[in-house]
C-alpha positions as a Markdown table, in Angstrom:
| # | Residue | x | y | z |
|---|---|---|---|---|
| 1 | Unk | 0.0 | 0.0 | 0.0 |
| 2 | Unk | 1.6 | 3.5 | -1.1 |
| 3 | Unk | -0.9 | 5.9 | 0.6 |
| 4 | Unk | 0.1 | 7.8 | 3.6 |
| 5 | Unk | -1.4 | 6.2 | 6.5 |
| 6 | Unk | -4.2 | 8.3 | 8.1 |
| 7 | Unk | -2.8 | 9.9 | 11.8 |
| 8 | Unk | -3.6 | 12.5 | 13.4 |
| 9 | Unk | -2.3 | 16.1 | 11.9 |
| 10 | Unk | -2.3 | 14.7 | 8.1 |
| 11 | Unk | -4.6 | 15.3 | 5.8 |
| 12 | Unk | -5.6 | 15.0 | 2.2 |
| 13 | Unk | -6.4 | 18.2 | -0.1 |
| 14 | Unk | -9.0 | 17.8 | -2.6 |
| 15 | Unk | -10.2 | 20.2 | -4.6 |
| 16 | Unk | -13.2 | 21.1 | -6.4 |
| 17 | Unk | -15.1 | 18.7 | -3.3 |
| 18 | Unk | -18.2 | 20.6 | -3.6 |
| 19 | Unk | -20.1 | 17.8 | -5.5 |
| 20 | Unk | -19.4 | 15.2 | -8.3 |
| 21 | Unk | -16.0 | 13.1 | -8.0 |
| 22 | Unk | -14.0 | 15.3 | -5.7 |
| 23 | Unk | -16.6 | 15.4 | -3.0 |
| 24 | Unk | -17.1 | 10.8 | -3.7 |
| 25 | Unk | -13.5 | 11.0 | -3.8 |
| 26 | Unk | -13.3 | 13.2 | -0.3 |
| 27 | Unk | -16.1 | 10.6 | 1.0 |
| 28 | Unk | -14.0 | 7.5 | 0.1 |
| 29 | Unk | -10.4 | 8.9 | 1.6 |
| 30 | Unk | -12.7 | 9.7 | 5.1 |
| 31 | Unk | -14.3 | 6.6 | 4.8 |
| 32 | Unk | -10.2 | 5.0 | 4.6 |
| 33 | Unk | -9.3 | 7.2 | 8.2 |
| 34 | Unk | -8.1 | 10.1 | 6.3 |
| 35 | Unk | -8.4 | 14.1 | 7.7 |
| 36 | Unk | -9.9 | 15.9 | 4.5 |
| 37 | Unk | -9.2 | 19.1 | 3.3 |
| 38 | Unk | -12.5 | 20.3 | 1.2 |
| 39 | Unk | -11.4 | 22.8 | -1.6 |
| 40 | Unk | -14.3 | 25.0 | -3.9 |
| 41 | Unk | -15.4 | 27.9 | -4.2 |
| 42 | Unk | -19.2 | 27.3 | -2.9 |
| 43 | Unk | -18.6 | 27.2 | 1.5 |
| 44 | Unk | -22.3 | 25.9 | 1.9 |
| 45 | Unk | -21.4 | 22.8 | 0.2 |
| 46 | Unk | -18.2 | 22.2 | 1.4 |
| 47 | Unk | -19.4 | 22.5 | 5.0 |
| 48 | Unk | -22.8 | 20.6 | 4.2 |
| 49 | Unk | -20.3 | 17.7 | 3.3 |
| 50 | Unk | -17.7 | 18.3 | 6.1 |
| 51 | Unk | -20.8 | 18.1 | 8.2 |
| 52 | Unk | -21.7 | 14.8 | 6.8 |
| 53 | Unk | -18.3 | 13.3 | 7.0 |
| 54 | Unk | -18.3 | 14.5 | 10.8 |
| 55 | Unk | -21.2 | 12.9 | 11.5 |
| 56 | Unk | -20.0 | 9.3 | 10.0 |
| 57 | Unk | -17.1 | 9.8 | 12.2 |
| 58 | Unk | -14.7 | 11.2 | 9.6 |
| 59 | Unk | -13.0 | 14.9 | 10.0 |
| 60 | Unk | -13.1 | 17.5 | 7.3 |
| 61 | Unk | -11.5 | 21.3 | 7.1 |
| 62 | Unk | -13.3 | 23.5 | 4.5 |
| 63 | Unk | -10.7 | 26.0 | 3.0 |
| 64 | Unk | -13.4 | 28.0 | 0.2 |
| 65 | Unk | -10.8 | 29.0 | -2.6 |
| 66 | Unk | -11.2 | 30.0 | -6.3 |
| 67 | Unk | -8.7 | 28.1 | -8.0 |
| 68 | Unk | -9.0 | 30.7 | -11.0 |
| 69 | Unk | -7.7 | 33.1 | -8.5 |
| 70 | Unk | -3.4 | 32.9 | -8.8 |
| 71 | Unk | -3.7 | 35.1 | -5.3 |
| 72 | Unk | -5.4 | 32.8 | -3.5 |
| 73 | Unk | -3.8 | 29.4 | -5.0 |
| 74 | Unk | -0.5 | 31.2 | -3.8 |
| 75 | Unk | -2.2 | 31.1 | -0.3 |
| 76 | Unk | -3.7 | 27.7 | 0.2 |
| 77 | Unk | -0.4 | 25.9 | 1.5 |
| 78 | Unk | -0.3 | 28.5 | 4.1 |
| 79 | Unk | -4.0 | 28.0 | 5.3 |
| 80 | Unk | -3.7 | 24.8 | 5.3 |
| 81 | Unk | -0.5 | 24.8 | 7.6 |
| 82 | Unk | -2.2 | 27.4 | 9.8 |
| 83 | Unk | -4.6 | 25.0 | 10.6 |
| 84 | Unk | -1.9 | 22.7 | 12.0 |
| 85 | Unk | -2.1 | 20.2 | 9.2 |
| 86 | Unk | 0.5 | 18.7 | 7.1 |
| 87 | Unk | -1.0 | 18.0 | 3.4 |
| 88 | Unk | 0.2 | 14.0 | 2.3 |
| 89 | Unk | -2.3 | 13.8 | -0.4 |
| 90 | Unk | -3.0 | 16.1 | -3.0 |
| 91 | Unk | -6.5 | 15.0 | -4.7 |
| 92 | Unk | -6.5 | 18.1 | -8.2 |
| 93 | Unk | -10.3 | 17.5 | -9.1 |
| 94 | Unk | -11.1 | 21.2 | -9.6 |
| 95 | Unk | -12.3 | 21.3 | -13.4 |
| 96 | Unk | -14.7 | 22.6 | -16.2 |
| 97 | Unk | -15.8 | 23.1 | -19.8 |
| 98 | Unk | -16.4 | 24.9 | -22.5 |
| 99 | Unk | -18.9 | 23.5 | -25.5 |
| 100 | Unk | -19.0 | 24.8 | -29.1 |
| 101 | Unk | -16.1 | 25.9 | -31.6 |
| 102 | Unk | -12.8 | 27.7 | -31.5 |
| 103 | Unk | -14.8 | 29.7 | -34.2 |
| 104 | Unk | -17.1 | 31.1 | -31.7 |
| 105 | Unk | -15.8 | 31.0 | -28.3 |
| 106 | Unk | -15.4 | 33.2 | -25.5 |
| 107 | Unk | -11.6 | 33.7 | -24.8 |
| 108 | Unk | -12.4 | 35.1 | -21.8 |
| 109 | Unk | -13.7 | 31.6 | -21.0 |
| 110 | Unk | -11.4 | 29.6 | -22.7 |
| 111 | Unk | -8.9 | 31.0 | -20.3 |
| 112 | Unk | -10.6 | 30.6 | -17.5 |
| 113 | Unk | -10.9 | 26.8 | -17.9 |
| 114 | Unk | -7.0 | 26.6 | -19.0 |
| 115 | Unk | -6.6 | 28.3 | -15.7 |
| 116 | Unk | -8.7 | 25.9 | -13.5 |
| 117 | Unk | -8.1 | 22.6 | -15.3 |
| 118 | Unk | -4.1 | 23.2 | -16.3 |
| 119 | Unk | -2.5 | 26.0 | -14.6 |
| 120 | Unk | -4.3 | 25.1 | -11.3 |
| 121 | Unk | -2.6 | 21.6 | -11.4 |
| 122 | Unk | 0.8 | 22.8 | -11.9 |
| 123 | Unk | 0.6 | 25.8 | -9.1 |
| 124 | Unk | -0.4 | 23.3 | -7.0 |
| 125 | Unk | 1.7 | 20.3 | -7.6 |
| 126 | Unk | 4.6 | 22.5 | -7.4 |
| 127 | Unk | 3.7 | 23.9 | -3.8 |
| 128 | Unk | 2.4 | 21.0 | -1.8 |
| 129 | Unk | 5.2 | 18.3 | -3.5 |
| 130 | Unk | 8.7 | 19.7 | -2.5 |
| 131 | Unk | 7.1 | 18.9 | 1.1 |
| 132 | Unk | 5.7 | 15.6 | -0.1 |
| 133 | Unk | 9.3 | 14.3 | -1.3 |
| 134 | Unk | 11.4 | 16.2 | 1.3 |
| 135 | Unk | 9.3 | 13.8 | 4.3 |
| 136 | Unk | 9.4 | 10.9 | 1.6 |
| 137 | Unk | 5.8 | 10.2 | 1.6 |
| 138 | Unk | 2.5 | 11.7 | -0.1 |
| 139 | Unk | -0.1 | 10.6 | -3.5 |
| 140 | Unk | -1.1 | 12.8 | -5.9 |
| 141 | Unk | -4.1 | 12.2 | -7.7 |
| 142 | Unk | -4.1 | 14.3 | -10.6 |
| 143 | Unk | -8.2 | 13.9 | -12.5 |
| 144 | Unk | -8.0 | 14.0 | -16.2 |
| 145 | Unk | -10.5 | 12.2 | -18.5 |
| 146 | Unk | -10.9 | 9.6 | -21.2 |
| 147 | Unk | -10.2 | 12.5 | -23.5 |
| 148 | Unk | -6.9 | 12.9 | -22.7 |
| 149 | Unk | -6.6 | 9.6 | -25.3 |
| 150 | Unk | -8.0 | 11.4 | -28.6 |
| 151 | Unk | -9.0 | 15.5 | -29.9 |
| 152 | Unk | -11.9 | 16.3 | -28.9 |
| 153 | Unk | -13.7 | 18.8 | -31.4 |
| 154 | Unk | -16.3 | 20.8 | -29.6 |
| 155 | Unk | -14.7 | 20.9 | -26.6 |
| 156 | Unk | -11.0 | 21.3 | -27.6 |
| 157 | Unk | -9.5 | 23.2 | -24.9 |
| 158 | Unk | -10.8 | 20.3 | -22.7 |
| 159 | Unk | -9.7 | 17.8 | -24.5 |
| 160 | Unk | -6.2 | 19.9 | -24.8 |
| 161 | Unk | -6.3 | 20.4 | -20.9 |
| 162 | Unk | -7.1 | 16.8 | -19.8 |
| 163 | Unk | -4.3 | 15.5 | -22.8 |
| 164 | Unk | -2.2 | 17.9 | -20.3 |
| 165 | Unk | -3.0 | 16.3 | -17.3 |
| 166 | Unk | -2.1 | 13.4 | -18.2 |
| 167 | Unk | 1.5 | 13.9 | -20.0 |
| 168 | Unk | 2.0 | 16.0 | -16.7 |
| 169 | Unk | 1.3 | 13.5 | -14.2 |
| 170 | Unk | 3.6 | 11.0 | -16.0 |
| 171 | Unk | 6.2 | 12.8 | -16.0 |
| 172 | Unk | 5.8 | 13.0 | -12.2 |
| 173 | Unk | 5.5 | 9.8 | -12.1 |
| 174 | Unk | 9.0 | 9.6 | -13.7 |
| 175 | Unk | 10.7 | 12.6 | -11.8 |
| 176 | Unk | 9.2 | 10.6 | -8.5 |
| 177 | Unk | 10.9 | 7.1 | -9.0 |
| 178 | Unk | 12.6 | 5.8 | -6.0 |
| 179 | Unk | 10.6 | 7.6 | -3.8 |
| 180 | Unk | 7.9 | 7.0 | -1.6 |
| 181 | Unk | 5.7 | 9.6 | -3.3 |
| 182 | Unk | 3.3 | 8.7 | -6.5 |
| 183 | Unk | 1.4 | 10.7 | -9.1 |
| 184 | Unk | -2.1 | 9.2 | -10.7 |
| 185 | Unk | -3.5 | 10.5 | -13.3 |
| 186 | Unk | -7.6 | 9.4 | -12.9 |
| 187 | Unk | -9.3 | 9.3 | -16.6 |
| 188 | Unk | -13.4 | 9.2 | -16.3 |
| 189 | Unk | -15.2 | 8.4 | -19.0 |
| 190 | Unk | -18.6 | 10.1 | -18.8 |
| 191 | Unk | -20.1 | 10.5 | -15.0 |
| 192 | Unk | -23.7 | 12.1 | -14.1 |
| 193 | Unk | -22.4 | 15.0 | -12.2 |
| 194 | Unk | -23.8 | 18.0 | -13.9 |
| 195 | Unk | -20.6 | 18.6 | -15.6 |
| 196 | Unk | -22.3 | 18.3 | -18.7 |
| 197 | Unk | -24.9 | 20.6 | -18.2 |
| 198 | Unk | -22.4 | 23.0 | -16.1 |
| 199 | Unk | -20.7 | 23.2 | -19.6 |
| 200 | Unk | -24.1 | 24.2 | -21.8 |
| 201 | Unk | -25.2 | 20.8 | -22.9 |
| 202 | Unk | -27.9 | 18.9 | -21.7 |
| 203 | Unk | -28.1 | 15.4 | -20.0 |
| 204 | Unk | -30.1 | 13.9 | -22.8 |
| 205 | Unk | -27.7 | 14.7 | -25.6 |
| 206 | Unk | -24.5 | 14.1 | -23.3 |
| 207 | Unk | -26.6 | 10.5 | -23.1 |
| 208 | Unk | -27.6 | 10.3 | -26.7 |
| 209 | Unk | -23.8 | 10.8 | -27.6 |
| 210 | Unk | -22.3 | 8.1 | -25.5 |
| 211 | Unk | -23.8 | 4.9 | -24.8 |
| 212 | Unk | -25.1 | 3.7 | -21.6 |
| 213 | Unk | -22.3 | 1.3 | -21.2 |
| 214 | Unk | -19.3 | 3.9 | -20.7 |
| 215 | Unk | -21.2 | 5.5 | -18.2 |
| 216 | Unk | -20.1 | 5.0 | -14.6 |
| 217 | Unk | -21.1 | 6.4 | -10.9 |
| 218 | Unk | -19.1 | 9.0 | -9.3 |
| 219 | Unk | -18.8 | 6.7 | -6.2 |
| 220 | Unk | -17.3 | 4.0 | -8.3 |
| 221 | Unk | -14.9 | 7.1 | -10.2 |
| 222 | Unk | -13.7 | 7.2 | -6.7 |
| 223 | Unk | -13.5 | 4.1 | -5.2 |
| 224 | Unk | -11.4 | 3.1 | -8.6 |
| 225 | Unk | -9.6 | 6.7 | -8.0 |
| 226 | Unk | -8.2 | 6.0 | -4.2 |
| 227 | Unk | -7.8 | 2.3 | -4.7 |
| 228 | Unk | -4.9 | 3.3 | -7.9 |
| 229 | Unk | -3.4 | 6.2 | -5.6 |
| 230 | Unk | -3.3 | 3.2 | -2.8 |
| 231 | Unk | -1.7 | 1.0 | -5.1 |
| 232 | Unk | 0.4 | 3.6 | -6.8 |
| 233 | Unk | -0.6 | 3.2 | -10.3 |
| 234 | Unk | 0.4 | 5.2 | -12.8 |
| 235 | Unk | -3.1 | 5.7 | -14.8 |
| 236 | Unk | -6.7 | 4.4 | -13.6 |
| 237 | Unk | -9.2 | 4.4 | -16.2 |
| 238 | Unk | -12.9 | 3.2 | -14.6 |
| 239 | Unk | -14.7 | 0.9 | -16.4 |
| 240 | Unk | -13.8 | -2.1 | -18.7 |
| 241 | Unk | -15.4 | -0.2 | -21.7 |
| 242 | Unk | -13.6 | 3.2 | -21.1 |
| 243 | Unk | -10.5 | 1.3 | -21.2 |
| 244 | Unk | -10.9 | -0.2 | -24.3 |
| 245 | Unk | -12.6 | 3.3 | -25.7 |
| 246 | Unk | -9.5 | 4.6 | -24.6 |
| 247 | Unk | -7.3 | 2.2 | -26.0 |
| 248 | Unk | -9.1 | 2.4 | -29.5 |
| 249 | Unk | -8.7 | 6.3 | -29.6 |
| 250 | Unk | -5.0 | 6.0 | -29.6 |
| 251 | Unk | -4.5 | 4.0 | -32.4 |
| 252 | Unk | -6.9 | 5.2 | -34.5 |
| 253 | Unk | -5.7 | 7.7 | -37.5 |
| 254 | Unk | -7.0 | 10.8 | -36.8 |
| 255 | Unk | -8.3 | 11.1 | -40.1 |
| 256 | Unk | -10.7 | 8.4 | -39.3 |
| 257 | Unk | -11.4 | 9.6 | -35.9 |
| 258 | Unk | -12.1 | 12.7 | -36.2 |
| 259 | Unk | -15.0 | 13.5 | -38.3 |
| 260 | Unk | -16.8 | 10.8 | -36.3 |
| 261 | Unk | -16.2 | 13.1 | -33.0 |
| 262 | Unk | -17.1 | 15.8 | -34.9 |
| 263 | Unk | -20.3 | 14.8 | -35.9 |
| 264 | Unk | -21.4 | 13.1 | -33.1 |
| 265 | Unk | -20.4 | 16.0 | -30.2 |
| 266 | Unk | -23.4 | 18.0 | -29.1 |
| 267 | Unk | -21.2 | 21.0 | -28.6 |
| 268 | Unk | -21.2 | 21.2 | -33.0 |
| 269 | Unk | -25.0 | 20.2 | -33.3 |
Protein backbone atom coordinates (compact mmCIF):
# COMPACT_ATOMS: atom_id res chain seq x y z
CA UNK A 1 0.00 0.00 0.00
CA UNK A 2 1.55 3.46 -1.08
CA UNK A 3 -0.93 5.90 0.55
CA UNK A 4 0.14 7.82 3.59
CA UNK A 5 -1.43 6.15 6.47
CA UNK A 6 -4.21 8.29 8.14
CA UNK A 7 -2.75 9.93 11.78
CA UNK A 8 -3.63 12.47 13.39
CA UNK A 9 -2.27 16.13 11.86
CA UNK A 10 -2.26 14.74 8.15
CA UNK A 11 -4.56 15.25 5.78
CA UNK A 12 -5.58 15.00 2.19
CA UNK A 13 -6.41 18.19 -0.07
CA UNK A 14 -9.01 17.82 -2.64
CA UNK A 15 -10.20 20.18 -4.65
CA UNK A 16 -13.24 21.14 -6.40
CA UNK A 17 -15.11 18.74 -3.31
CA UNK A 18 -18.24 20.60 -3.58
CA UNK A 19 -20.10 17.80 -5.49
CA UNK A 20 -19.44 15.16 -8.33
CA UNK A 21 -15.96 13.10 -7.97
CA UNK A 22 -14.04 15.26 -5.73
CA UNK A 23 -16.56 15.36 -2.95
CA UNK A 24 -17.12 10.84 -3.67
CA UNK A 25 -13.47 11.04 -3.77
CA UNK A 26 -13.26 13.22 -0.27
CA UNK A 27 -16.08 10.58 0.96
CA UNK A 28 -13.96 7.53 0.10
CA UNK A 29 -10.43 8.92 1.57
CA UNK A 30 -12.73 9.65 5.09
CA UNK A 31 -14.28 6.56 4.76
CA UNK A 32 -10.23 5.01 4.60
CA UNK A 33 -9.29 7.23 8.16
CA UNK A 34 -8.07 10.14 6.28
CA UNK A 35 -8.43 14.12 7.66
CA UNK A 36 -9.86 15.86 4.46
CA UNK A 37 -9.25 19.11 3.33
CA UNK A 38 -12.48 20.33 1.24
CA UNK A 39 -11.41 22.82 -1.64
CA UNK A 40 -14.27 25.04 -3.92
CA UNK A 41 -15.37 27.91 -4.20
CA UNK A 42 -19.16 27.26 -2.90
CA UNK A 43 -18.59 27.16 1.49
CA UNK A 44 -22.28 25.88 1.88
CA UNK A 45 -21.40 22.79 0.23
CA UNK A 46 -18.20 22.17 1.44
CA UNK A 47 -19.40 22.53 4.99
CA UNK A 48 -22.78 20.58 4.24
CA UNK A 49 -20.30 17.74 3.28
CA UNK A 50 -17.66 18.33 6.11
CA UNK A 51 -20.78 18.12 8.23
CA UNK A 52 -21.70 14.76 6.83
CA UNK A 53 -18.26 13.30 7.03
CA UNK A 54 -18.33 14.53 10.76
CA UNK A 55 -21.24 12.89 11.48
CA UNK A 56 -20.01 9.29 9.97
CA UNK A 57 -17.07 9.76 12.17
CA UNK A 58 -14.73 11.24 9.64
CA UNK A 59 -12.99 14.92 9.96
CA UNK A 60 -13.13 17.46 7.34
CA UNK A 61 -11.49 21.25 7.10
CA UNK A 62 -13.30 23.46 4.48
CA UNK A 63 -10.70 26.02 2.96
CA UNK A 64 -13.38 27.98 0.16
CA UNK A 65 -10.78 28.98 -2.60
CA UNK A 66 -11.25 29.98 -6.31
CA UNK A 67 -8.69 28.12 -7.97
CA UNK A 68 -8.97 30.68 -10.97
CA UNK A 69 -7.75 33.14 -8.51
CA UNK A 70 -3.42 32.92 -8.82
CA UNK A 71 -3.66 35.12 -5.34
CA UNK A 72 -5.43 32.78 -3.49
CA UNK A 73 -3.80 29.41 -5.01
CA UNK A 74 -0.54 31.17 -3.84
CA UNK A 75 -2.20 31.14 -0.32
CA UNK A 76 -3.69 27.66 0.22
CA UNK A 77 -0.36 25.90 1.45
CA UNK A 78 -0.34 28.48 4.11
CA UNK A 79 -3.97 28.03 5.27
CA UNK A 80 -3.74 24.77 5.33
CA UNK A 81 -0.49 24.81 7.57
CA UNK A 82 -2.25 27.37 9.78
CA UNK A 83 -4.63 25.02 10.61
CA UNK A 84 -1.93 22.66 12.02
CA UNK A 85 -2.07 20.24 9.16
CA UNK A 86 0.51 18.71 7.05
CA UNK A 87 -0.96 17.98 3.41
CA UNK A 88 0.18 14.04 2.34
CA UNK A 89 -2.25 13.81 -0.36
CA UNK A 90 -2.96 16.12 -2.98
CA UNK A 91 -6.53 15.02 -4.74
CA UNK A 92 -6.50 18.05 -8.23
CA UNK A 93 -10.29 17.52 -9.08
CA UNK A 94 -11.11 21.19 -9.56
CA UNK A 95 -12.34 21.31 -13.39
CA UNK A 96 -14.74 22.65 -16.15
CA UNK A 97 -15.83 23.06 -19.79
CA UNK A 98 -16.42 24.88 -22.49
CA UNK A 99 -18.89 23.48 -25.46
CA UNK A 100 -18.96 24.76 -29.13
CA UNK A 101 -16.11 25.91 -31.63
CA UNK A 102 -12.77 27.70 -31.45
CA UNK A 103 -14.80 29.70 -34.16
CA UNK A 104 -17.08 31.10 -31.67
CA UNK A 105 -15.76 30.97 -28.32
CA UNK A 106 -15.37 33.19 -25.51
CA UNK A 107 -11.57 33.70 -24.83
CA UNK A 108 -12.43 35.08 -21.80
CA UNK A 109 -13.68 31.62 -21.02
CA UNK A 110 -11.44 29.62 -22.70
CA UNK A 111 -8.91 30.97 -20.27
CA UNK A 112 -10.63 30.57 -17.53
CA UNK A 113 -10.92 26.80 -17.89
CA UNK A 114 -6.99 26.60 -19.01
CA UNK A 115 -6.61 28.30 -15.71
CA UNK A 116 -8.66 25.90 -13.46
CA UNK A 117 -8.12 22.57 -15.30
CA UNK A 118 -4.13 23.19 -16.33
CA UNK A 119 -2.55 25.99 -14.57
CA UNK A 120 -4.34 25.15 -11.33
CA UNK A 121 -2.61 21.64 -11.36
CA UNK A 122 0.81 22.76 -11.88
CA UNK A 123 0.63 25.84 -9.09
CA UNK A 124 -0.43 23.35 -6.97
CA UNK A 125 1.71 20.25 -7.57
CA UNK A 126 4.63 22.53 -7.43
CA UNK A 127 3.72 23.87 -3.75
CA UNK A 128 2.38 21.03 -1.77
CA UNK A 129 5.16 18.32 -3.53
CA UNK A 130 8.69 19.65 -2.48
CA UNK A 131 7.08 18.87 1.09
CA UNK A 132 5.70 15.58 -0.07
CA UNK A 133 9.33 14.35 -1.31
CA UNK A 134 11.39 16.22 1.31
CA UNK A 135 9.27 13.82 4.26
CA UNK A 136 9.39 10.89 1.63
CA UNK A 137 5.76 10.18 1.64
CA UNK A 138 2.48 11.66 -0.05
CA UNK A 139 -0.09 10.62 -3.48
CA UNK A 140 -1.11 12.83 -5.90
CA UNK A 141 -4.13 12.21 -7.69
CA UNK A 142 -4.14 14.29 -10.61
CA UNK A 143 -8.22 13.94 -12.47
CA UNK A 144 -7.95 14.05 -16.18
CA UNK A 145 -10.47 12.24 -18.53
CA UNK A 146 -10.92 9.62 -21.23
CA UNK A 147 -10.21 12.45 -23.50
CA UNK A 148 -6.87 12.91 -22.75
CA UNK A 149 -6.57 9.57 -25.27
CA UNK A 150 -7.96 11.36 -28.63
CA UNK A 151 -8.96 15.47 -29.93
CA UNK A 152 -11.95 16.32 -28.92
CA UNK A 153 -13.73 18.83 -31.38
CA UNK A 154 -16.29 20.82 -29.63
CA UNK A 155 -14.71 20.88 -26.55
CA UNK A 156 -10.99 21.30 -27.56
CA UNK A 157 -9.51 23.17 -24.85
CA UNK A 158 -10.80 20.32 -22.72
CA UNK A 159 -9.68 17.85 -24.51
CA UNK A 160 -6.23 19.90 -24.79
CA UNK A 161 -6.32 20.43 -20.90
CA UNK A 162 -7.11 16.84 -19.79
CA UNK A 163 -4.33 15.52 -22.76
CA UNK A 164 -2.24 17.87 -20.34
CA UNK A 165 -2.98 16.29 -17.28
CA UNK A 166 -2.14 13.36 -18.17
CA UNK A 167 1.49 13.93 -20.01
CA UNK A 168 1.96 16.01 -16.72
CA UNK A 169 1.30 13.46 -14.25
CA UNK A 170 3.64 10.95 -16.03
CA UNK A 171 6.16 12.76 -15.98
CA UNK A 172 5.79 13.00 -12.23
CA UNK A 173 5.48 9.77 -12.14
CA UNK A 174 8.96 9.60 -13.72
CA UNK A 175 10.69 12.60 -11.78
CA UNK A 176 9.21 10.64 -8.53
CA UNK A 177 10.87 7.06 -8.96
CA UNK A 178 12.63 5.84 -5.97
CA UNK A 179 10.64 7.57 -3.85
CA UNK A 180 7.85 6.99 -1.60
CA UNK A 181 5.65 9.65 -3.27
CA UNK A 182 3.30 8.74 -6.48
CA UNK A 183 1.35 10.69 -9.06
CA UNK A 184 -2.05 9.18 -10.69
CA UNK A 185 -3.49 10.55 -13.31
CA UNK A 186 -7.64 9.38 -12.86
CA UNK A 187 -9.31 9.30 -16.62
CA UNK A 188 -13.39 9.16 -16.31
CA UNK A 189 -15.23 8.36 -18.98
CA UNK A 190 -18.59 10.12 -18.82
CA UNK A 191 -20.08 10.54 -15.03
CA UNK A 192 -23.74 12.08 -14.09
CA UNK A 193 -22.44 14.98 -12.24
CA UNK A 194 -23.85 18.00 -13.91
CA UNK A 195 -20.56 18.64 -15.62
CA UNK A 196 -22.27 18.33 -18.68
CA UNK A 197 -24.87 20.55 -18.15
CA UNK A 198 -22.38 23.00 -16.12
CA UNK A 199 -20.69 23.19 -19.57
CA UNK A 200 -24.14 24.17 -21.80
CA UNK A 201 -25.23 20.80 -22.91
CA UNK A 202 -27.94 18.86 -21.67
CA UNK A 203 -28.05 15.43 -20.05
CA UNK A 204 -30.13 13.94 -22.83
CA UNK A 205 -27.67 14.67 -25.62
CA UNK A 206 -24.55 14.08 -23.33
CA UNK A 207 -26.58 10.51 -23.09
CA UNK A 208 -27.61 10.32 -26.65
CA UNK A 209 -23.83 10.76 -27.60
CA UNK A 210 -22.27 8.13 -25.52
CA UNK A 211 -23.79 4.91 -24.82
CA UNK A 212 -25.12 3.72 -21.65
CA UNK A 213 -22.35 1.27 -21.23
CA UNK A 214 -19.33 3.92 -20.67
CA UNK A 215 -21.25 5.51 -18.19
CA UNK A 216 -20.15 4.99 -14.58
CA UNK A 217 -21.10 6.41 -10.85
CA UNK A 218 -19.05 9.02 -9.30
CA UNK A 219 -18.77 6.69 -6.16
CA UNK A 220 -17.26 3.95 -8.27
CA UNK A 221 -14.89 7.08 -10.19
CA UNK A 222 -13.68 7.23 -6.68
CA UNK A 223 -13.50 4.06 -5.19
CA UNK A 224 -11.37 3.14 -8.60
CA UNK A 225 -9.62 6.67 -8.03
CA UNK A 226 -8.24 5.99 -4.20
CA UNK A 227 -7.81 2.30 -4.73
CA UNK A 228 -4.95 3.32 -7.86
CA UNK A 229 -3.43 6.17 -5.60
CA UNK A 230 -3.34 3.18 -2.82
CA UNK A 231 -1.69 1.01 -5.12
CA UNK A 232 0.45 3.56 -6.77
CA UNK A 233 -0.57 3.21 -10.29
CA UNK A 234 0.35 5.16 -12.76
CA UNK A 235 -3.13 5.68 -14.79
CA UNK A 236 -6.67 4.37 -13.65
CA UNK A 237 -9.17 4.43 -16.19
CA UNK A 238 -12.93 3.25 -14.59
CA UNK A 239 -14.67 0.94 -16.40
CA UNK A 240 -13.76 -2.11 -18.69
CA UNK A 241 -15.36 -0.19 -21.71
CA UNK A 242 -13.59 3.25 -21.10
CA UNK A 243 -10.53 1.32 -21.18
CA UNK A 244 -10.91 -0.22 -24.27
CA UNK A 245 -12.60 3.29 -25.69
CA UNK A 246 -9.51 4.64 -24.55
CA UNK A 247 -7.31 2.15 -25.98
CA UNK A 248 -9.07 2.40 -29.49
CA UNK A 249 -8.68 6.27 -29.60
CA UNK A 250 -5.04 6.02 -29.58
CA UNK A 251 -4.51 3.98 -32.44
CA UNK A 252 -6.86 5.15 -34.48
CA UNK A 253 -5.74 7.74 -37.49
CA UNK A 254 -6.97 10.79 -36.79
CA UNK A 255 -8.27 11.15 -40.14
CA UNK A 256 -10.73 8.45 -39.30
CA UNK A 257 -11.41 9.60 -35.88
CA UNK A 258 -12.11 12.65 -36.22
CA UNK A 259 -14.98 13.53 -38.33
CA UNK A 260 -16.85 10.78 -36.34
CA UNK A 261 -16.16 13.09 -33.05
CA UNK A 262 -17.10 15.85 -34.89
CA UNK A 263 -20.27 14.76 -35.95
CA UNK A 264 -21.38 13.13 -33.06
CA UNK A 265 -20.37 15.98 -30.16
CA UNK A 266 -23.35 18.02 -29.07
CA UNK A 267 -21.19 20.99 -28.63
CA UNK A 268 -21.22 21.16 -32.97
CA UNK A 269 -25.02 20.19 -33.33
Amino acid sequence: MTLPAPTPGRTALVTGASSGIGAEIARELAARGHHVTLVARTTAKLESLAEELSATGGSAAVLTTDLSDRAARAGLAARVEALGLVPDVLVNNAGLSTLGPVSSSDPEAEMNLVEVDVTSVVDLCSRFLPGMVERDRGAVLNVASTAAFQPLPGQAAYGAAKAFVLSYTQSLAGELRGSRVTATALCPGPVHTGFGERAGFAKEDAEAALPAVMWIDAAEVARVAVEAMDRGRLVAIPGKVNRLAASLAQITPRSLLLPVLAKNHPGLK
